[in-house]
N, C-alpha and C positions, 0 to 999 in steps of 0.2 A: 180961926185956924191957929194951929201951935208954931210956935216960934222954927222948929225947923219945919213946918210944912210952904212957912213963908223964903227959906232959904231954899226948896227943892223948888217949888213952880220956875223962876227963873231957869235953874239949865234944866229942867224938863220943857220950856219953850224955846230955849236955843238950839235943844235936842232936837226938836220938832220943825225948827229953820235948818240947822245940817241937813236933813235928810229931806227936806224941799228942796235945797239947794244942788246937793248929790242928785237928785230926780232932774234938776233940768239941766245940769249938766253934762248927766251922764247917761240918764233912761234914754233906751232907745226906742224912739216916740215914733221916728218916719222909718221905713224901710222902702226898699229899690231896687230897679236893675237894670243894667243893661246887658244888649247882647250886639259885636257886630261881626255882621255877616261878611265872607270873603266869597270870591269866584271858584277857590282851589277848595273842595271838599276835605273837610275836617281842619281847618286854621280860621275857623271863627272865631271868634273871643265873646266871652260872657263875665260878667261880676255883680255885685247886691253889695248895696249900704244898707247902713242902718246908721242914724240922723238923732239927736234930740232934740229938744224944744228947740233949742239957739241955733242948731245949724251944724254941731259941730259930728265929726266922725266919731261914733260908738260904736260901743257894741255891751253886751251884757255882762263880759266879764271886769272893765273896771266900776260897772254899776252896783254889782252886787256886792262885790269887797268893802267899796265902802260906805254903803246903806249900812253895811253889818257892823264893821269899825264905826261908825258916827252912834249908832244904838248902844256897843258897847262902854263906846267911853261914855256916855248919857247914863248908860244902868249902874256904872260903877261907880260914876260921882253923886249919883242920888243915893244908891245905897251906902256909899260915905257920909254922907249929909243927915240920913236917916239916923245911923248909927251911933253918929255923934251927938252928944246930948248937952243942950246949954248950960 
């Protein structure tokens, strides 16, 4: 292997830990719901979670933002590392 393809593996596998990491703490893995019922017609209540691996309250929109942040700073530091030539 070429001397930078041995400087890219490294944050191409830290690249690859971010966005495990982003996945379990932000994918949302469980979804839910409740609903409760009253006596007086129309004042029921209802709601839906959505949960990831750990537990915690998501939902898709801080998941997706930064999957795609952790990817980009990944592709622009490898394609700096590429670029640059020993």
């Amino acid at each position: 292997m070429s001397r930078s393809g041995s400087r890219v593996a490294p944050v191409l596998w830290l690249g690859i830990a971010g966005v495990l990491v982003v996945a379990v703490f932000f994918a949302p893995v469980v979804t839910g719901g409740w609903c409760a019922g009253a006596p007086v017609s129309g004042s029921s209540t209802c709601g839906t979670f959505e949960r990831s691996i750990i537990g915690m309250d998501t939902s898709l929109w801080p998941w997706l933002p930064l999957t795609v942040i952790v990817c980009t700073i990944t592709a622009l530091k490898v394609r700096r590392l590429r670029s640059s030539r020993p």
